[in-house]
GUDRENSE-478519 format. One record per residue (C-alpha): residue in three letters; chain; z, y, x. Coordinates in Angstrom, 2 decimals, always signed. Each point is the difference from the previous one (the first is absolute). Layout:
N
ala;A;Z;Y;X
...
//
This chain:
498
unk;A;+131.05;+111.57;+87.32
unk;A;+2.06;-2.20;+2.11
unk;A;-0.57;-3.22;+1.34
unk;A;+2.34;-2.55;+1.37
unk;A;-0.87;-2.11;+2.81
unk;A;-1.01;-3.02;-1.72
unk;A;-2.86;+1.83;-1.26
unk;A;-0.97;+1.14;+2.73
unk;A;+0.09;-3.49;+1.59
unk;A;-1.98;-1.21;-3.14
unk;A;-2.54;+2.90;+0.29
unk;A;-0.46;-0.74;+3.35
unk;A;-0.76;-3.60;-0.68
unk;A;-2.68;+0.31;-2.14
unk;A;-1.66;+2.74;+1.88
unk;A;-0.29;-2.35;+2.93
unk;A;-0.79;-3.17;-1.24
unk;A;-2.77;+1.30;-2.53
unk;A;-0.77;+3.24;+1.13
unk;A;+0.66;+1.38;-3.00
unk;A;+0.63;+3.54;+1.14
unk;A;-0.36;+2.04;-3.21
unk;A;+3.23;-1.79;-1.17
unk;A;+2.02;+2.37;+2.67
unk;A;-2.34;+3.03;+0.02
unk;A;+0.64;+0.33;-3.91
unk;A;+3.93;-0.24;+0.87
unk;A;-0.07;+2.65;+2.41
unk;A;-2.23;+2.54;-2.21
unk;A;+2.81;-0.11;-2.55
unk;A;+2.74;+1.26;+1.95
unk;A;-2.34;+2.10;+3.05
unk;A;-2.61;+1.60;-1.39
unk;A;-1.90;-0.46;-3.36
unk;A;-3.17;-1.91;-0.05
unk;A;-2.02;+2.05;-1.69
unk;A;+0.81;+2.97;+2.89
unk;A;-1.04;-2.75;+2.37
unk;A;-3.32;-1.13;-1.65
unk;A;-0.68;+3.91;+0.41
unk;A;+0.80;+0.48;+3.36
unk;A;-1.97;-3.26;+1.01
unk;A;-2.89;+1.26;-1.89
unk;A;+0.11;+4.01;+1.93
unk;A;-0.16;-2.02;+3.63
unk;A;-3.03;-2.22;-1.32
unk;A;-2.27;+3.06;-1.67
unk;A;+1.32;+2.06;+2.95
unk;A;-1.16;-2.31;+2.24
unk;A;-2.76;-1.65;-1.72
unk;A;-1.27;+4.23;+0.27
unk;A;+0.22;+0.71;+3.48
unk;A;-1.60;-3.56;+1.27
unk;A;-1.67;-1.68;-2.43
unk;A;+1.92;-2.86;-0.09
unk;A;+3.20;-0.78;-2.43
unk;A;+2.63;-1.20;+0.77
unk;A;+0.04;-4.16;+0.46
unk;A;+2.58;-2.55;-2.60
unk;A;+2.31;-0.08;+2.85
unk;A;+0.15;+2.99;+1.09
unk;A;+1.32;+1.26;-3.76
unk;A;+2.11;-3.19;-0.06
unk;A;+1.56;+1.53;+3.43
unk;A;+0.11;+3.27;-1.39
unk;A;+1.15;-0.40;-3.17
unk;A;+3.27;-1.90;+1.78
unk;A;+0.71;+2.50;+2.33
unk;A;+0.30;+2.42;-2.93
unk;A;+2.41;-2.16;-1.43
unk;A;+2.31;-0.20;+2.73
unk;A;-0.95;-2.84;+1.68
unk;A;+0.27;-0.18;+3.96
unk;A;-2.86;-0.89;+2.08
unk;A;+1.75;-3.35;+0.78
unk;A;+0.41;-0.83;-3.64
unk;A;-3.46;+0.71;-1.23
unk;A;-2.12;-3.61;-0.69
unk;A;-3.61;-0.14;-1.20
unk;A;-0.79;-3.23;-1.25
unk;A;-2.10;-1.67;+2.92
unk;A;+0.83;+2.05;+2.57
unk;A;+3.02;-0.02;+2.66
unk;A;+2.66;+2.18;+0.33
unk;A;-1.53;+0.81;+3.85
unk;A;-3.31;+0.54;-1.55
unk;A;+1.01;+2.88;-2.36
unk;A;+2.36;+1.60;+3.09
unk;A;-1.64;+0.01;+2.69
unk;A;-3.78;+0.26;-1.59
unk;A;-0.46;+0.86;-3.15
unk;A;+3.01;+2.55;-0.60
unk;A;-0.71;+2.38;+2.87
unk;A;-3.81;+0.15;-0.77
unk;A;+1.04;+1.08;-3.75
unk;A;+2.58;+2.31;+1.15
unk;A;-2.42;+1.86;+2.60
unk;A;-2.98;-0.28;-2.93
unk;A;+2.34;+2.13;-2.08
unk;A;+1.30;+2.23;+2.69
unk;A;-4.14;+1.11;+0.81
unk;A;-0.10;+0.74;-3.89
unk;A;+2.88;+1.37;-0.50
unk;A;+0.26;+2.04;+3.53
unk;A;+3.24;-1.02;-0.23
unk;A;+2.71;-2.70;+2.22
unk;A;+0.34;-2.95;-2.08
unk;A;+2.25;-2.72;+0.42
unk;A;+1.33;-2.64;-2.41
unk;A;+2.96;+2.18;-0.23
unk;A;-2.30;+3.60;-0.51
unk;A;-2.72;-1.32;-2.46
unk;A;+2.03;+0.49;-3.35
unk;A;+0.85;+3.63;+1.09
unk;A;-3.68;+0.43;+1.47
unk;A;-1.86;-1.07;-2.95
unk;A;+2.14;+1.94;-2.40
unk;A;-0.87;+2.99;+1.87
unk;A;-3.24;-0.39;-0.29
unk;A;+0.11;-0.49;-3.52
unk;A;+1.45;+3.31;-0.31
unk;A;-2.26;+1.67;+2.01
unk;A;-3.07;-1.48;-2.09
unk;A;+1.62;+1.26;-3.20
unk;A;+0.21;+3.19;+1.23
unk;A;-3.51;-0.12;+0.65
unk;A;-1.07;-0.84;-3.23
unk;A;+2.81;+2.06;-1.67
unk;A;-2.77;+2.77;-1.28
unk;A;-2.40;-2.24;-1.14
unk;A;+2.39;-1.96;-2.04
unk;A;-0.80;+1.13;-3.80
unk;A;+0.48;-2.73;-2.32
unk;A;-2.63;+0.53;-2.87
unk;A;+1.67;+0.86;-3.22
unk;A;+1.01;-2.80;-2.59
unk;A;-1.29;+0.68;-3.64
unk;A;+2.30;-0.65;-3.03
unk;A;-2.27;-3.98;+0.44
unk;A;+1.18;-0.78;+3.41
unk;A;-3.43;+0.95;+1.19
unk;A;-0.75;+2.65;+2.73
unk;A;-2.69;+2.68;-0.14
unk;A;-2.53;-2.52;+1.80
unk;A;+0.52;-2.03;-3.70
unk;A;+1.47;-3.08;+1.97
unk;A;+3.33;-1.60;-1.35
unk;A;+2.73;+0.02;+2.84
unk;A;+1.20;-3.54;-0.63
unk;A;-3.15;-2.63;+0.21
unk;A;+1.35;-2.11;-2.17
unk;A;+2.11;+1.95;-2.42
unk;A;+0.82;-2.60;-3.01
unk;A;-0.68;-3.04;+1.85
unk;A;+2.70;+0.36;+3.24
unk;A;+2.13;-2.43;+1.43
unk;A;+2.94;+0.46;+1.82
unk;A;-1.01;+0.58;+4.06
unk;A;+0.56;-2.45;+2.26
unk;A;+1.21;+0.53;+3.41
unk;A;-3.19;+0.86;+1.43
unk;A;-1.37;-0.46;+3.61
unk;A;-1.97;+2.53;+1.57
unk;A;-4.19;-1.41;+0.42
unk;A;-0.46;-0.50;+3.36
unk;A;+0.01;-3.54;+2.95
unk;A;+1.32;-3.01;-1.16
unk;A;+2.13;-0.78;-2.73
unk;A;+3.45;-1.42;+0.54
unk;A;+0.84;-3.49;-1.17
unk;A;+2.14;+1.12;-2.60
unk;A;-2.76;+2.21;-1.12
unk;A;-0.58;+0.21;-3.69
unk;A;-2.72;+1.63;+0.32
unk;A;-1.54;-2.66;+1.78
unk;A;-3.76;-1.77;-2.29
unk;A;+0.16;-3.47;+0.49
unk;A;-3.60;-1.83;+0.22
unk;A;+0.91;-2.86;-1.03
unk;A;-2.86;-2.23;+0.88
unk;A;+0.23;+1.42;+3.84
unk;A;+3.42;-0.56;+0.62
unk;A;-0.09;-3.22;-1.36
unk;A;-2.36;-1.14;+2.28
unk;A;+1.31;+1.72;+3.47
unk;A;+3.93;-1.30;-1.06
unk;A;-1.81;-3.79;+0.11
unk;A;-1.96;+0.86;+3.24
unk;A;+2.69;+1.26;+2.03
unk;A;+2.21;-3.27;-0.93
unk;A;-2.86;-2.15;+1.77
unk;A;+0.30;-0.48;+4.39
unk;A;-2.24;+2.08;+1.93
unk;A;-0.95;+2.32;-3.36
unk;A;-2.12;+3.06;+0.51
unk;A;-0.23;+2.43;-2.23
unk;A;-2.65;+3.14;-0.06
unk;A;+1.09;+3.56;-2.02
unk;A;-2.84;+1.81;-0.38
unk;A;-0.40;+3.75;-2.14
unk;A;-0.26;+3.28;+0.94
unk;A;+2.95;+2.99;+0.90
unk;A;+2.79;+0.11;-2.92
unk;A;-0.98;-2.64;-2.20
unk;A;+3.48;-2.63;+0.65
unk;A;-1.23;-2.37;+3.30
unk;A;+3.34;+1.05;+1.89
unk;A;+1.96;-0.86;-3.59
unk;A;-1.53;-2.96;-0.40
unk;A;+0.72;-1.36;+3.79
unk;A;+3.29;+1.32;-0.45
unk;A;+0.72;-2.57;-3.24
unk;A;-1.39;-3.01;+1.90
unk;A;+2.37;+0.35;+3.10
unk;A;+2.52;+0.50;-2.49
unk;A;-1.40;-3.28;-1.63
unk;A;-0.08;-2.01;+3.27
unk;A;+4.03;+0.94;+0.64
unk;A;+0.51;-1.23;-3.65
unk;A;-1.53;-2.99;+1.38
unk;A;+2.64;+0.03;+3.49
unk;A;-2.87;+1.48;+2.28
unk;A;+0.19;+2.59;+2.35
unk;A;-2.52;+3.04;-0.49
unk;A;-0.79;+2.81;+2.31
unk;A;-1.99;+3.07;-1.45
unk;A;-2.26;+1.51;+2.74
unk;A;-1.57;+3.62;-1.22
unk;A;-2.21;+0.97;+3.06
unk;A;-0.35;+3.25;-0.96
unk;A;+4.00;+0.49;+1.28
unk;A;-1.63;-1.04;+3.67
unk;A;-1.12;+2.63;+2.44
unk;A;-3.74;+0.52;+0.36
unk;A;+0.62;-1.23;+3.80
unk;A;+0.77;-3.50;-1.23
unk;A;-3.79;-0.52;-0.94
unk;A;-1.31;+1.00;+3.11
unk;A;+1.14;-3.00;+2.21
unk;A;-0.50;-3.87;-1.22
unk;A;+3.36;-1.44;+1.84
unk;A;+1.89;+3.34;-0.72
unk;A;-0.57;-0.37;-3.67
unk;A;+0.59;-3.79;+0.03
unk;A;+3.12;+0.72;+1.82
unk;A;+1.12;+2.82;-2.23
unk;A;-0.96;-2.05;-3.22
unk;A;+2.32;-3.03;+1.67
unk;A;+2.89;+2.54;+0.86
unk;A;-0.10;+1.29;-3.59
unk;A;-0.26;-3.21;-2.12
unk;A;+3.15;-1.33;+2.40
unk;A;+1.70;+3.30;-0.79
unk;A;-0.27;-0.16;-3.60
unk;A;+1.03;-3.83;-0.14
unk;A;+3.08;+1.35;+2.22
unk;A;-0.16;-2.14;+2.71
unk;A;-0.08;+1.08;+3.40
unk;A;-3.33;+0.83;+1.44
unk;A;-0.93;-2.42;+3.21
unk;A;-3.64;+1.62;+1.05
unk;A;+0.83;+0.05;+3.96
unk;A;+1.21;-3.47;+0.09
unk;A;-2.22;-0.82;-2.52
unk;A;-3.47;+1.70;+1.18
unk;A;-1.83;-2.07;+2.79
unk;A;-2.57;+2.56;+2.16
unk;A;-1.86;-2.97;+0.70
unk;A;-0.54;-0.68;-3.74
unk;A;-2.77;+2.06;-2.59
unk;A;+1.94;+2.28;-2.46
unk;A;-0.97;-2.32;-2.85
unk;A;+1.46;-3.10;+1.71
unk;A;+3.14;+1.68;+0.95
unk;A;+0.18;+1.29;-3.40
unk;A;-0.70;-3.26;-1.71
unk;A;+2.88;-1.18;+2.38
unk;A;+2.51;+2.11;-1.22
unk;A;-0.46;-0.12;-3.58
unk;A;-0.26;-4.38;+0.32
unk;A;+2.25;-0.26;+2.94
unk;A;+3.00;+2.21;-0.98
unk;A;-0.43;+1.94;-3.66
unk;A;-0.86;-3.04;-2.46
unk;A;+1.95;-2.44;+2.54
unk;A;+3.19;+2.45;-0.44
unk;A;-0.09;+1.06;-3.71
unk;A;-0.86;-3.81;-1.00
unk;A;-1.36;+1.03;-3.45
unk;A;-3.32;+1.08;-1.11
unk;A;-0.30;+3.57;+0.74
unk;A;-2.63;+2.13;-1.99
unk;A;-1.45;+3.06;+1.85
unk;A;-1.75;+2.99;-1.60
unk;A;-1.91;+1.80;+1.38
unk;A;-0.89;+3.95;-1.85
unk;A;-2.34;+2.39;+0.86
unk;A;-2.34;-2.15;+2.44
unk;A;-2.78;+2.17;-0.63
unk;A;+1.65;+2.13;+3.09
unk;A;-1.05;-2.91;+2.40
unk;A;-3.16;+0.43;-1.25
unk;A;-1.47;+3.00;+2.49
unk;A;+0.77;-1.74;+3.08
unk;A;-2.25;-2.90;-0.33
unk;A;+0.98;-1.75;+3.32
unk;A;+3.22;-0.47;-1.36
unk;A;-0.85;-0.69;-3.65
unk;A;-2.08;-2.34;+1.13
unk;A;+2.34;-2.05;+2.71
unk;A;+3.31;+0.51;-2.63
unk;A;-2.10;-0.94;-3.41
unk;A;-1.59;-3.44;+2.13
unk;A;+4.22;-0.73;+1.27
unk;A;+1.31;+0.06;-4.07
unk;A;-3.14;-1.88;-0.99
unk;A;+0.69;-2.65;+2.89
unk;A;+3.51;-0.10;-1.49
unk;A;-1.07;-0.33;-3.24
unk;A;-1.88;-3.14;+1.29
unk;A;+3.09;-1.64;+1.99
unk;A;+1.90;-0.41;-3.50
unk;A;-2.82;-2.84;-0.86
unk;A;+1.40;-2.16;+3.18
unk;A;+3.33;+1.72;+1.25
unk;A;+3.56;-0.38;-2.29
unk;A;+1.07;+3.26;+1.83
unk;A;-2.81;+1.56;-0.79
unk;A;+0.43;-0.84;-3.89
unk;A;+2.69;+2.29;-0.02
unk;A;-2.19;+2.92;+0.47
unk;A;-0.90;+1.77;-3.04
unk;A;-2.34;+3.39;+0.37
unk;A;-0.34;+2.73;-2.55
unk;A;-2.49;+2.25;+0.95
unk;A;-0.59;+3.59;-1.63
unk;A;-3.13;+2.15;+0.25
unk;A;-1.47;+2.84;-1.37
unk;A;-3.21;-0.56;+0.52
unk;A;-3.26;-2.54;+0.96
unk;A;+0.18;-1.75;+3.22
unk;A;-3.05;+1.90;+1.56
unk;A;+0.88;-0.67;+3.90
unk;A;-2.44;-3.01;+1.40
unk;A;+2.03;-2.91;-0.46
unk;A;-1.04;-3.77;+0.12
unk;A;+0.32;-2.10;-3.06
unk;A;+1.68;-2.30;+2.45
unk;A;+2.67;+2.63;+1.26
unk;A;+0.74;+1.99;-3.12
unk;A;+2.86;-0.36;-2.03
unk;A;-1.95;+2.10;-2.55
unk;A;-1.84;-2.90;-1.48
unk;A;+2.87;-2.62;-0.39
unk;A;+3.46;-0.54;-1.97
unk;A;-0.04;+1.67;-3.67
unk;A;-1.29;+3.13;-0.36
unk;A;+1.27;+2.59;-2.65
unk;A;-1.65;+3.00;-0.98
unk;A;+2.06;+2.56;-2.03
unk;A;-1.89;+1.44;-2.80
unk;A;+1.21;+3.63;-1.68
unk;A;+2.30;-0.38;-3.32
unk;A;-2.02;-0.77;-3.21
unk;A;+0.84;+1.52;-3.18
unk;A;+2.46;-2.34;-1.19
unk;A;+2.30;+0.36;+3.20
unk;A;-0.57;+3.64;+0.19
unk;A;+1.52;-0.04;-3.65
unk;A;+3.02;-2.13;+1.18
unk;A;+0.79;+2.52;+3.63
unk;A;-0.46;+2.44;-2.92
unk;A;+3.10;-1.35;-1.93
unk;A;+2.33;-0.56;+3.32
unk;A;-0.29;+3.84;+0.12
unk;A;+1.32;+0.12;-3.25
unk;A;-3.40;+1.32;-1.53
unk;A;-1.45;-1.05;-3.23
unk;A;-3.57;+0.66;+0.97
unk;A;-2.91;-0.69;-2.88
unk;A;-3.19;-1.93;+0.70
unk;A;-1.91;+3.13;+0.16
unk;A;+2.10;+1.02;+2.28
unk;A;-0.10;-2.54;+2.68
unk;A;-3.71;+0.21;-0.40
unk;A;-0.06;+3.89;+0.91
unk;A;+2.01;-0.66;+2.72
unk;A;-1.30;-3.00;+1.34
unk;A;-4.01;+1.80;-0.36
unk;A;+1.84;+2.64;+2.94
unk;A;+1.85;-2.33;+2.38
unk;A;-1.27;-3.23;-1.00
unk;A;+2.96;-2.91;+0.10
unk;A;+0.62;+1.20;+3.38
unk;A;+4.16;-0.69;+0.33
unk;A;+0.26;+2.73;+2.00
unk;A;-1.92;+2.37;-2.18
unk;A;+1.29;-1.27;-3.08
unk;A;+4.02;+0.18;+1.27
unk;A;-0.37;+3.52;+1.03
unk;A;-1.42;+1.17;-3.48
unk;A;+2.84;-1.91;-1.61
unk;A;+2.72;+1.31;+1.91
unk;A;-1.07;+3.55;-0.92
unk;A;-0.15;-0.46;-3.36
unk;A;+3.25;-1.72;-0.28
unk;A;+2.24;+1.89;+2.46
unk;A;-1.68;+3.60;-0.24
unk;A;-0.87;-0.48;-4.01
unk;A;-3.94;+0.99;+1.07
unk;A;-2.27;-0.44;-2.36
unk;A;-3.44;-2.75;+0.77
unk;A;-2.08;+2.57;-1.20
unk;A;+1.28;+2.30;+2.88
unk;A;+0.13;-2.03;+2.35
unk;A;-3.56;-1.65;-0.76
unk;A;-1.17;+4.02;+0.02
unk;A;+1.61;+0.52;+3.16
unk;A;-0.32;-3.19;+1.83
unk;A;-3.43;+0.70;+1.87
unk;A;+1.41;+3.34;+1.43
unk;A;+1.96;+0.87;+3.22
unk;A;+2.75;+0.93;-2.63
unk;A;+0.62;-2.54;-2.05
unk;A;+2.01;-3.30;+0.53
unk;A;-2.24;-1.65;+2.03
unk;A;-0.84;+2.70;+2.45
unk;A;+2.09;-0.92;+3.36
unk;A;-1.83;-3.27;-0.67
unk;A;-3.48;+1.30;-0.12
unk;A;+0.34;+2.27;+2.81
unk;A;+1.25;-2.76;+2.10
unk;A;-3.41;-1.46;-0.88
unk;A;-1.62;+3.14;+0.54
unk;A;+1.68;+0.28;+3.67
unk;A;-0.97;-3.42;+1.34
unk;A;-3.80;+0.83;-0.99
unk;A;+0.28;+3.36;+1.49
unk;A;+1.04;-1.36;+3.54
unk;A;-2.76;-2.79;-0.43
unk;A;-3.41;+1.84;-0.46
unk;A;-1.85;-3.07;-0.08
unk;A;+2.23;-1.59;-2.87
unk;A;-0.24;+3.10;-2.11
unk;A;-4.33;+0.35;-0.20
unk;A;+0.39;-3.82;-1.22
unk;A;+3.04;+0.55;-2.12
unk;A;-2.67;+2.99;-1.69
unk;A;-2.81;-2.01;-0.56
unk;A;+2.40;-2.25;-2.06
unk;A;+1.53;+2.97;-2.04
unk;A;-3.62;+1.21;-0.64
unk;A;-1.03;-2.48;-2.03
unk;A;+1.01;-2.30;-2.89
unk;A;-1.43;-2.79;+1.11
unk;A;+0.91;-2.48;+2.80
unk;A;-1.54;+1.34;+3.64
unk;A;-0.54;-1.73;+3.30
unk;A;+2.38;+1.05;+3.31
unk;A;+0.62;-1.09;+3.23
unk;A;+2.29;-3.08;-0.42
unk;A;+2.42;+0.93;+2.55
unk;A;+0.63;+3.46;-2.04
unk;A;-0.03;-1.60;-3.21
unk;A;+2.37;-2.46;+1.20
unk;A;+2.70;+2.74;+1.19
unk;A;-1.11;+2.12;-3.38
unk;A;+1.06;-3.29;-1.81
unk;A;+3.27;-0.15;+1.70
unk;A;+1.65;+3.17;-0.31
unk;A;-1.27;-0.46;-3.62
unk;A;-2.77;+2.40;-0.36
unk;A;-2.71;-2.60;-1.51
unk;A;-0.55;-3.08;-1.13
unk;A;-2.19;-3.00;+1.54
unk;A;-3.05;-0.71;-1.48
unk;A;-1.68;-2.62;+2.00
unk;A;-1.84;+2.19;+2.26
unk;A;+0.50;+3.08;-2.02
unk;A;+3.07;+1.73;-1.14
unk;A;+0.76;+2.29;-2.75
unk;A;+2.95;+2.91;-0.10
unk;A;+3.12;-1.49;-0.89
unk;A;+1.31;+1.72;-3.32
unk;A;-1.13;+3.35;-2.02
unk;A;+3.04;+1.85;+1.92
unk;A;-1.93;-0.40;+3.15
unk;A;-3.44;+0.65;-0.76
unk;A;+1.20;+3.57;-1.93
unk;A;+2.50;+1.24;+2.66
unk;A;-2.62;-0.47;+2.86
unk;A;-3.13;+0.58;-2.20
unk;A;+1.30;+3.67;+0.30
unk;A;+1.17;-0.11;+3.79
unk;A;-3.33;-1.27;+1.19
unk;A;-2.48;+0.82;-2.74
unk;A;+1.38;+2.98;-1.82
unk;A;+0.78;+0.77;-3.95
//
C-alpha cells in the first residue's frame, strides 16, 4: 500500500487534533504486520506477564506495545492524554525492562517484535505434546459431546475483535454505553469548577469512562490531562512537596508547556500554597481555557495517609475556589477510584463527599445481550442467563467469555465447565486473585469466611474495602457477600476443599 504525502499530512492532522490514534495504527497494520498477529503478540506479553507478577499489563502499556509492533518509533507513538516525553522517558523504558525480567531477554522498541515472537515459539514447543485436539464426530461434536462452534446456525460474520483487557479505545466498538451515566457526567463536566467521582471496583470500565469525558471536554475546546498514578514511582508518595512537585511537573508535561518548578517553587512557601500557585498563577493563566484533570487510580495515595490527607484537603480547597475565583472555574476534576474512601478524612476537607458521584454497576442482561452481538454472537436468553449466573454482568468477565467463543469457536458449555478451574479461560485471572491473597494472610482468613458461606458475613472494613476493590465482593452495608458464582467455586476448593 502506498501513500502519498497528502495523506500522510491528512493522517497526521487528525491524529493530533483529536487524538484519534487508531485511524493510523489500522493504516500501518495493513501494510507492516497483520492485526490479528499483533492482537496475539499483545496478548503473550500480558498473560506472560500477568504470570510472573500478578499484575497485567496496563491500557497504555498495550497501546505502546501494540505500536511498536507496528513499526512505529518511540517518537511517533501518542496515547491519548499523555505526552510524547511521558511515554519516552517514563513509561516506555519501565515496559521495556518489565518485559526484559519476563522474557530474560534485552528489549528495546526495536527488539520486542523479534523477542516476543521467540517466546511464542518457545511456549509452543512446550505445549507441542500436549496438543491433541479431541476428535470431531460426523455432528461437529467432539468426544466430550460439545459442538465446536457455540453458535452453529445462528453466526454472524466476526468483527474485528479487541483483545479483553484495560481500557477500551475511543473508537472501540466494543465499548456498552450507559446511557443514563454518561448523560449526566457529559452535562457536569460542561459546568465551572465540576467535580466528578468514578467509583467501581478493578476491570469494570472507570478508566473508559474518564477517558470519554476528556474526550468530551476537547469536543467542548478544553484542555484535559489524564493522570494514572499507578505510572508514578512508589517514592513519589513518600514525601508531601515531592509528590506535589512531581504531580505539577507531570500535568505541565502533558499540557506541553515548559515546566517552571525552580522559579516557580518558593522555600518559604507550604507545598500546597506553592502548588496552588502554580496551577492559578501560570497553568490556567497560560492555557486560558477550562482545563479538565483526571485523576485514575487514587486509591495508590491512599496508604500514605499524611499525604492523602494534605493532597485530598488541596483539590477539595480547589474545588471550593471555583464558587468565588473565574480562574478557578476553569478547573474541572475527574476523579477515579477503586474503592471506599476509608483514610480519616474531614467532611470539610474531602473531595469524596462533593461534585457528582457515579458508581458503575456490572452489565445487566439486556447489555450483556447487545456486547454479545458486537462479537458477532447470536446468543439466546438462556444463554445469557447461564453465563451471566457464572460471571455476573461483570464487563470484564463477560468480554473474556465472548471473545472465546467468537474467536476460538468454544463452546459456553465448556467454558462454563471449565471456568472455575486453573485451566480454563479464566484461570490467569483467578490466580492473580489467588496471588494477592496469598501474599496478604490477613486478607485471605476474611476473604474465607466470605466463601464459606451463602449468606452475607461481617469483616474488618478496611479488608472488605480493598476485597471490594480488586473486585472480590460486593458491599453490603456492613457486610459483604462473594462477588459472582466463579469466585465462590474456584476458591471454595483452594481454601475449603472439594
Amino acid at each position: 500500500m502506498i501513500f502519498s504525502l497528502a495523506n500522510w499530512r491528512i493522517i497526521r492532522f487528525f491524529q493530533k487534533i483529536q487524538k484519534i490514534h487508531v485511524i493510523l495504527e489500522e493504516l500501518i497494520l495493513g501494510c507492516v504486520m497483520d492485526r490479528v498477529e499483533v492482537l496475539k503478540l499483545v496478548e503473550l506479553a500480558d498473560n506472560s506477564i500477568a504470570q510472573k507478577t500478578g499484575e497485567p499489563l496496563s491500557d497504555v502499556q498495550k497501546n505502546i506495545l501494540r505500536q511498536a509492533l507496528v513499526g512505529e518509533k518511540l517518537k511517533d507513538i501518542q496515547v491519548a492524554g499523555y505526552s510524547s516525553n511521558t511515554i519516552q522517558r517514563e513509561i516506555a523504558p519501565k515496559l521495556w525492562k518489565l518485559l526484559s525480567d519476563v522474557t530474560e531477554k534485552k528489549v528495546s522498541i526495536k527488539t520486542v517484535r523479534l523477542v516476543l515472537e521467540e517466546l511464542r515459539e518457545r511456549d509452543a514447543e512446550a505445549k507441542q505434546p500436549h496438543a491433541q485436539p479431541l476428535p470431531v464426530t460426523q455432528g461437529g461434536e467432539n468426544k466430550r459431546g460439545e459442538r465446536e462452534n457455540p453458535m452453529p446456525d445462528a453466526r454472524r460474520s466476526i468483527p474485528n475483535l479487541e483483545l479483553p483487557g484495560g481500557s477500551l479505545d475511543l473508537a472501540s466498538e466494543f465499548y456498552i454505553d450507559r446511557p443514563s451515566i454518561e448523560e449526566r457526567a457529559y452535562e457536569e463536566i460542561a459546568k465551572p469548577g465540576s467535580l466528578i467521582r468514578i467509583k467501581a471496583p478493578k476491570q469494570m470500565g472507570k478508566t473508559s469512562l474518564m477517558t470519554r469525558l476528556l474526550q468530551q471536554a476537547e469536543r467542548l475546546g478544553y484542555r484535559s490531562v489524564a493522570l494514572d498514578f499507578e505510572l508514578a514511582d512508589r517514592e513519589v508518595f513518600w514525601d508531601l512537596n515531592q509528590f506535589l512537585q512531581w504531580f505539577c511537573a507531570t500535568v505541565t508535561d502533558d499540557l506541553e508547556l515548559p515546566i517552571q518548578l525552580d522559579s516557580r517553587w518558593s522555600e518559604f512557601l507550604g507545598s500546597k500554597k506553592n502548588c496552588t500557585n502554580y496551577f492559578e498563577k501560570y497553568l490556567l493563566a497560560e492555557i486560558a481555557t477550562p482545563l479538565v484533570l483526571g485523576l485514575d487510580a487514587v486509591d495508590r495515595i491512599f496508604p500514605q495517609e499524611k499525604v492523602a490527607d494534605d493532597f485530598f484537603g488541596l483539590l477539595r480547597a480547589w474545588h471550593e475556589k471555583s464558587k468565588q475565583s473565574d480562574i478557578w472555574k476553569n478547573f474541572r476534576l475527574v476523579i477515579v477510584h477503586g474503592t471506599e474512601v476509608y483514610i480519616p478524612l474531614s467532611k470539610d476537607l474531602s473531595p469524596f463527599n462533593v461534585g457528582l458521584p457515579i458508581e458503575l454497576p456490572e452489565f445487566n442482561a439486556s447489555q450483556v445481550q447487545d456486547l454479545a452481538r458486537r462479537h458477532g454472537l447470536d446468543l439466546t436468553e438462556t444463554q445469557v442467563k447461564q453465563l451471566m449466573a457464572m460471571v455476573g454482568g461483570h464487563p470484564h468477565l463477560v468480554r473474556v467469555a465472548l471473545y472465546k467463543m467468537a474467536r476460538e469457536n468454544m463452546s459456553l458449555d465448556r467454558i462454563l465447565k471449565e471456568a472455575p478451574t486453573d485451566t480454563g479461560i479464566y484461570g490467569e485471572h483467578l490466580r492473580s486473585h489467588l496471588w494477592h491473597l496469598e501474599r496478604n494472610p490477613e486478607f485471605a482468613e476474611c476473604f474465607k469466611q466470605v466463601v464459606a458461606t451463602n449468606k452475607p458475613v461481617q469483616i474488618k472494613s478496611a479488608i472488605a474495602y480493598k476485597l471490594n476493590s480488586i473486585g472480590l465482593v460486593h458491599l453490603q452495608g456492613n457486610q459483604v457477600t462473594i462477588r459472582n458464582d466463579l469466585y465462590r467455586q474456584y476458591f471454595r476448593d483452594r481454601f475449603l476443599g472439594s
